[in-house]
C-alpha positions in Angstrom: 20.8 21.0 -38.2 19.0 24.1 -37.7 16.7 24.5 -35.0 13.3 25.1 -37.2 14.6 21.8 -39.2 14.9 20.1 -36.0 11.3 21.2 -34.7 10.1 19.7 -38.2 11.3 16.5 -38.1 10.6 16.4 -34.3 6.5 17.0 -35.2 7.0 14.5 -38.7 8.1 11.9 -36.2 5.1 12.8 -33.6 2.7 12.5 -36.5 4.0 9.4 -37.9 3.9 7.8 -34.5 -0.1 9.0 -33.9 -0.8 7.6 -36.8 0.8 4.1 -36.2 -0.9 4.1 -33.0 -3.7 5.4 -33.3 -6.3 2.3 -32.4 -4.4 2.0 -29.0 -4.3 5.5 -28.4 -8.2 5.2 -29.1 -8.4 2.2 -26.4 -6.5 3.8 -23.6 -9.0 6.8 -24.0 -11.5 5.9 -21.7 -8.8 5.2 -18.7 -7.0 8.7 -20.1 -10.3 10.6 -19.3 -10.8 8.8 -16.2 -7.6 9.7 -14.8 -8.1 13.1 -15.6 -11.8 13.5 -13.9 -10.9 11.9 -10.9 -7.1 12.4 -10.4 -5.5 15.4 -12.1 -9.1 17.6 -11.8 -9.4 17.3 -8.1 -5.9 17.8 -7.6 -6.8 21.4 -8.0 -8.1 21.0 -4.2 -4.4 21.2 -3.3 -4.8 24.7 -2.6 -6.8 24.3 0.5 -3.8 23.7 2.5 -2.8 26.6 2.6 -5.8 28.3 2.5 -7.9 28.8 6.2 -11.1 27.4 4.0 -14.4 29.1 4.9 -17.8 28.0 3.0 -18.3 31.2 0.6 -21.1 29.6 -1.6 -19.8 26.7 -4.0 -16.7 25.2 -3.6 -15.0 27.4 -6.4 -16.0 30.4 -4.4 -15.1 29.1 -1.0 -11.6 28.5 -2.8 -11.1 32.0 -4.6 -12.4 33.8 -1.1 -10.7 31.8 1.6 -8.0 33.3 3.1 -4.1 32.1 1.7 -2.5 31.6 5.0 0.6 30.0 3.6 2.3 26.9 5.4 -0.1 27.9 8.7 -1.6 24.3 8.8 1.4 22.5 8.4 2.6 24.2 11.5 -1.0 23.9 13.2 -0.5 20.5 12.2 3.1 19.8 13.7 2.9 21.8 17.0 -0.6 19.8 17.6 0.2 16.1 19.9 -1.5 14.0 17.2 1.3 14.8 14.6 3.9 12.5 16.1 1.2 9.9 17.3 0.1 9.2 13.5 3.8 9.3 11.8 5.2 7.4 14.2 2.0 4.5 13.5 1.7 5.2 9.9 5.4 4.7 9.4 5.9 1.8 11.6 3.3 -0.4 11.0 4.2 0.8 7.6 7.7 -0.8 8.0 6.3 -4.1 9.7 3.7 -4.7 7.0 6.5 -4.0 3.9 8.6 -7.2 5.9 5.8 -9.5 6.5 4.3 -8.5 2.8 7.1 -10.0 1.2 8.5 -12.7 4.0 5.9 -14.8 3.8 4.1 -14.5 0.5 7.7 -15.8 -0.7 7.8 -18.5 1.9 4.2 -19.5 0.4 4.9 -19.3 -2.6 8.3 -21.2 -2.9 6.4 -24.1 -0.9 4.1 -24.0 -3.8 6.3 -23.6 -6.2 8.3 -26.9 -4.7 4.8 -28.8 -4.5 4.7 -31.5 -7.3 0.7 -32.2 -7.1 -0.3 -29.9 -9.8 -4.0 -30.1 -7.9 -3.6 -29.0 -4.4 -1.0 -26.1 -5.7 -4.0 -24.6 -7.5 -6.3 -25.2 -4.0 -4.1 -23.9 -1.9 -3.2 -20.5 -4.7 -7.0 -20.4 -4.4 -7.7 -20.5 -0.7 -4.8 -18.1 0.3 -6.0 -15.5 -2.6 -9.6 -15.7 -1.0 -9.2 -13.5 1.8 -7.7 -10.5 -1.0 -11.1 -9.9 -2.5 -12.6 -9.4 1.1 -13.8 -5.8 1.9 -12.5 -4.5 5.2 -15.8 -4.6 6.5 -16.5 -7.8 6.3 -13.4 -8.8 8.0 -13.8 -6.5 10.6 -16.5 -8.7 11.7 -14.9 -12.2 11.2 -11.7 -10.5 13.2 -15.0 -9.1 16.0 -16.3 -12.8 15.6 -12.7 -14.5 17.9 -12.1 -11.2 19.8 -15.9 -10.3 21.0 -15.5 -10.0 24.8 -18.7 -12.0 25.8 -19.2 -14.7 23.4 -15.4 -14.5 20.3 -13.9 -17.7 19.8 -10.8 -16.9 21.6 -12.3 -15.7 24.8 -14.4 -18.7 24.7 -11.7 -20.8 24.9 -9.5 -18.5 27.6 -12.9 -19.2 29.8 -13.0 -23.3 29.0 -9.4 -23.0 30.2 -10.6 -21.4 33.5 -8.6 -18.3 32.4 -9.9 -14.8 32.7 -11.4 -13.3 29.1 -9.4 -10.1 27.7 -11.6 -7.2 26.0 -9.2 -7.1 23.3 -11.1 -3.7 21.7 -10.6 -2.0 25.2 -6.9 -3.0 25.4 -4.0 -1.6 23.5 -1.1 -3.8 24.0 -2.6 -6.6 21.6 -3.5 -4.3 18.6 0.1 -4.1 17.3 0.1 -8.0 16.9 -3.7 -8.2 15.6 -3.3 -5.4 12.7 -0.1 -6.7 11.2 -1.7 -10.7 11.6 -4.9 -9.2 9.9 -2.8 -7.1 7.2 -0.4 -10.0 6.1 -3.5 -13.0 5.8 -5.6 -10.5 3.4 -2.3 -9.4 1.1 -0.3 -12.4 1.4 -2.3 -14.0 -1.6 -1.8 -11.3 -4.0 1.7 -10.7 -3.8 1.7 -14.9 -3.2 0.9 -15.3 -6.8 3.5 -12.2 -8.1 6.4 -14.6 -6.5 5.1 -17.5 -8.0 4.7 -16.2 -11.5 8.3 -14.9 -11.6 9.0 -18.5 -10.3 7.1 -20.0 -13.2 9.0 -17.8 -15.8 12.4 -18.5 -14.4 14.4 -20.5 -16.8 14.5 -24.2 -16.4 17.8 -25.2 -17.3 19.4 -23.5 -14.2 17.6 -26.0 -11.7 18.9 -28.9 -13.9 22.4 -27.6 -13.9 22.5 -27.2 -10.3 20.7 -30.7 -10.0 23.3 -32.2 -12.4 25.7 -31.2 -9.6 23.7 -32.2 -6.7 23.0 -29.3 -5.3 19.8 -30.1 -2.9 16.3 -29.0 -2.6 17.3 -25.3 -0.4 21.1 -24.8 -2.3 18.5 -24.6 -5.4 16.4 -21.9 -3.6 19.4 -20.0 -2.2 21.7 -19.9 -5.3 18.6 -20.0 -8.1 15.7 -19.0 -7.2 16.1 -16.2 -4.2 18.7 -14.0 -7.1 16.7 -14.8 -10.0 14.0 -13.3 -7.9 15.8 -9.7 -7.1 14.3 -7.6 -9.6 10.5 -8.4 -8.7 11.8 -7.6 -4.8 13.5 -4.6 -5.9 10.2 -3.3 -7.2 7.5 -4.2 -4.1 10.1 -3.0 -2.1 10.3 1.0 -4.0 6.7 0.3 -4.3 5.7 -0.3 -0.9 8.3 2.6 0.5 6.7 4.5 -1.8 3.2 4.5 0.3 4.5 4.4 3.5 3.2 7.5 4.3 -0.6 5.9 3.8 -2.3 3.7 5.3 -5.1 1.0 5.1 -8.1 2.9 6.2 -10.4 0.0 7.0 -8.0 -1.8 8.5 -7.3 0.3 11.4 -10.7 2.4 11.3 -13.3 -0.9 11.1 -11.0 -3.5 12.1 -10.8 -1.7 15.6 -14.2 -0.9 15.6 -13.5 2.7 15.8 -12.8 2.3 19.5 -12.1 4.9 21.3 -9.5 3.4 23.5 -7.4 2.0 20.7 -6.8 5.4 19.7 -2.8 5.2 20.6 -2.4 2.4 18.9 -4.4 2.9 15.9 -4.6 6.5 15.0 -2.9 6.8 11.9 -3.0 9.6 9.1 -5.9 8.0 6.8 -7.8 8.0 10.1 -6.6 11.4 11.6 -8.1 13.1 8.0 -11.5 11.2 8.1 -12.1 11.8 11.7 -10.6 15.5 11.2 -13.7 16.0 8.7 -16.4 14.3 10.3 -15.7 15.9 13.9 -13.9 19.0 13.1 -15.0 19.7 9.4 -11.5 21.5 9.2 -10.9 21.0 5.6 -8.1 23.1 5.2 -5.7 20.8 8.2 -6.9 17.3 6.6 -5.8 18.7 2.9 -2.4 19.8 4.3 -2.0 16.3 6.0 -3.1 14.5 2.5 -0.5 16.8 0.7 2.6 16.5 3.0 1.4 12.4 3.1 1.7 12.2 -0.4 4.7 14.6 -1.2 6.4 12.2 1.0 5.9 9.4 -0.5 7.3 10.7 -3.6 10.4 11.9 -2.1 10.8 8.3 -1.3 10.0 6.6 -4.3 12.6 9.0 -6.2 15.2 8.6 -3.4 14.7 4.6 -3.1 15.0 4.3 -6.1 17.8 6.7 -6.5 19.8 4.5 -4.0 18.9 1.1 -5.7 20.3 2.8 -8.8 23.2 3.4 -7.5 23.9 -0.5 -6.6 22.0 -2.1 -9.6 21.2 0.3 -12.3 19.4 -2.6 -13.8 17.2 -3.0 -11.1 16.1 0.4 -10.5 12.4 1.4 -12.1 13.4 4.9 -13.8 
């Protein structure tokens, strides 16, 4: 078939589809226009990192005028002592929170799954979900309400005890136990209830098979549930990997109070860029930070999943 031929039936098919379509296409609209106002228009903003960004009237001027300095701020960025600080906590906490994200929202949610009263399943789903729809803020003061110096619930009890109380926002060495505690009871609920809808859609006859045989309560879970369960890990795991690179913002900005002398401990790069503005107003360092964070991240998304390919094609999201 000739190439015009093929171009013909090519923009017949496109047509034909539209038209099929149409009233969905017409639906996803508004959240097609959204996307493109605030994601793929500001994305034009890109440029500032490697631009040395002066205020030249608007915004659109400042961009066209300021200096192109090429990878200059990556360097600036790398040479300075705070590069390695907020890697190294971005990508570690990073690593703790991906373990603890999907550890114990499973363990929750194959205790649920096992529980027979229909009633305190849904209680419990409920109670451990609560804590999701939280803002930071607000528990960056329950968290301030046990580790207040003078009058937090655990201090108070250190000083019943006739134990000495610990300024836990002047002290570093409790932060990188507090941040992952605070991180996994906010998202366990969420990704609690992903577990226990794969659970709820995993076929039936397998548990009475392996019951048939008298396989016990944890053979079940090891041989049944934990494999059927692979795909949905495969996919929080590429996910997570994925936005390694970022970082919770309120949790280590108002969970820490913004204290000074937690700095080491939680200076990330979310942080680093917010505080860079505010103190420095160095626009053109923050944007190359935000750009190398994100072109990061997709490196490894494609690379994860690349890999998880490679042993399970079937498992892999693209």
């Amino acid at each position: 078939m000739s190439k015009p031929n093929r171009m013909k039936l090519q923009k017949r098919g496109f047509i034909k589809t539209f038209r099929k379509n149409k009233m969905l296409l017409l639906l996803s609209l508004p959240g097609i226009i959204w996307y493109v106002i605030f994601s793929y228009l500001p994305m034009s903003a890109i440029v500032l990192a490697f631009q040395r960004y002066r205020v030249h009237g608007n915004f659109f001027q400042s961009i066209t005028q300021s200096e192109f300095v090429g990878l200059a701020n990556f360097q600036i960025l790398f040479r300075s002592g705070d590069a390695a600080l907020i890697i190294r906590n971005t990508v570690l906490y990073n690593l703790l929170f991906i373990v603890l994200g999907i550890v114990v929202p499973m363990i929750f949610a194959l205790a649920l799954f096992e529980m027979h009263s229909r009633f305190f399943s849904k209680l419990y789903q409920s109670l451990l979900f609560i804590p999701f729809f939280l803002s930071m803020m607000v528990i960056s003061y329950i968290v301030f309400g046990f580790l207040d110096h003078t009058n937090g619930f655990v201090n108070s009890v250190l000083t019943s005890f006739g134990l000495d109380p610990i300024n836990f926002y002047r002290e570093t060495a409790w932060w990188p136990f507090i941040l992952p505690l605070v991180n996994t009871w906010r998202g366990m609920g969420y990704n609690m209830i992903i577990f226990l809808a794969a659970m709820c859609g995993l076929d039936k006859s397998y548990y009475e098979a392996a019951m048939i045989d008298g396989a016990n309560q944890w053979q079940k879970i090891k041989r049944i549930t934990l494999p059927l369960l692979k795909p949905i890990l495969i996919i929080l795991i590429i996910l997570s990997v994925g936005n390694i690179m970022r970082a919770d913002f309120g949790l280590f900005f108002h969970v820490p109070r913004n204290s000074g002398p937690l700095f080491p401990v939680t200076q990330v790069i979310d942080t680093f860029i917010f505080r860079g503005l505010r103190n420095l107003g160095d626009f053109s360092i923050t944007a190359a930070t935000g750009l190398l964070q994100s072109v990061v991240g997709l490196v490894l998304v494609i690379a994860t999943n690349a890999i998880v390919r490679k042993l399970d094609s079937d498992a892999a999201m693209f």
